[in-house]
N, C-alpha and C positions, 0 to 999 in steps of 0.2 A: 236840767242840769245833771252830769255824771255826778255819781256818786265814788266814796273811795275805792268801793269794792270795783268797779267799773275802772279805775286808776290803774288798780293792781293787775288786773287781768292782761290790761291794754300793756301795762310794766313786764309783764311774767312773758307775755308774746315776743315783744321788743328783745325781751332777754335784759330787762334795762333792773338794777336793784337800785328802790328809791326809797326815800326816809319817808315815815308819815308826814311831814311837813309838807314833802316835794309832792307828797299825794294831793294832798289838802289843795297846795297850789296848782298843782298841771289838771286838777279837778275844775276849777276854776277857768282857768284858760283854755282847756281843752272846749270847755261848754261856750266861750265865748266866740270859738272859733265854729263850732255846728251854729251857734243862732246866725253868724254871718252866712254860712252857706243857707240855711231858709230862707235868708233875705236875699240870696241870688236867685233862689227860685221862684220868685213870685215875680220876676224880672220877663218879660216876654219874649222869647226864643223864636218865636215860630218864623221859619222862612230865614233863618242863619244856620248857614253853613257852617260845621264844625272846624277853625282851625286849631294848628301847631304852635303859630305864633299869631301877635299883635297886629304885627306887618309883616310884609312880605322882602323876604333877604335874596338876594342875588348872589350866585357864586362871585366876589371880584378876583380871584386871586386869576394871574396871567397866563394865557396858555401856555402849554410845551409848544417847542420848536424846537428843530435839528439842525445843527450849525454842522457840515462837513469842515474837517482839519483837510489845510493843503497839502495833496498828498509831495508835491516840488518842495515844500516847508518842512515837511515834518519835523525832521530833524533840528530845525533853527527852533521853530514852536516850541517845541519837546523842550530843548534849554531854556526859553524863554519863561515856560513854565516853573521851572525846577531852580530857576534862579530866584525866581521871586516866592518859593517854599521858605516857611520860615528853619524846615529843619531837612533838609533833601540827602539822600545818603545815593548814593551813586546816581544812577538811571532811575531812582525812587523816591515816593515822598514817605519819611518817617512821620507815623502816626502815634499818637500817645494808645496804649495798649488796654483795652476795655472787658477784659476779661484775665484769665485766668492769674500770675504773680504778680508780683510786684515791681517785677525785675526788670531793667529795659529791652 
């Protein structure tokens, strides 16, 4: 079992400032948490491979694609676009401003 002074040190690294009480307590808990890891180790490893995860994740998300604009369209497109902008200021879409005043 850690003792306080082992608390404090583990506290002082963390940069973490704890009461005696939270000592007393994460002294406890901290020890509960090494007796589990002994108890993974008496577990037999040998001939497992080390992963990342549990299971195994697949990218799903969809690929890119290149949609060419009709170059005969453009221009109808282009409006099609900018009509359906909720805020379009000529041949452009008004964007909300994510930097610098406040100001529009």
């Amino acid at each position: 079992m850690l003792d306080q002074s082992q608390v404090q040190k583990i506290a002082h690294l963390a940069r973490l400032d704890i009461t005696p009480e939270e000592e007393s307590q994460f002294a406890s808990q901290l020890s509960s948490i090494l007796d589990y890891f002994d108890q993974l180790s008496e577990l037999p490893t040998e001939g497992v491979e080390p992963t990342t995860r549990a299971i195994e994740l697949s990218n799903i998300v969809r690929g890119d694609r290149q949609i060419s604009w009709d170059g005969d369209n453009a221009a109808t497109t282009r409006q099609a676009l900018l009509d359906n902008a909720p805020e379009p200021e000529g041949d452009f879409f008004r964007v909300p401003r994510i930097m610098g005043g406040d100001d529009a």
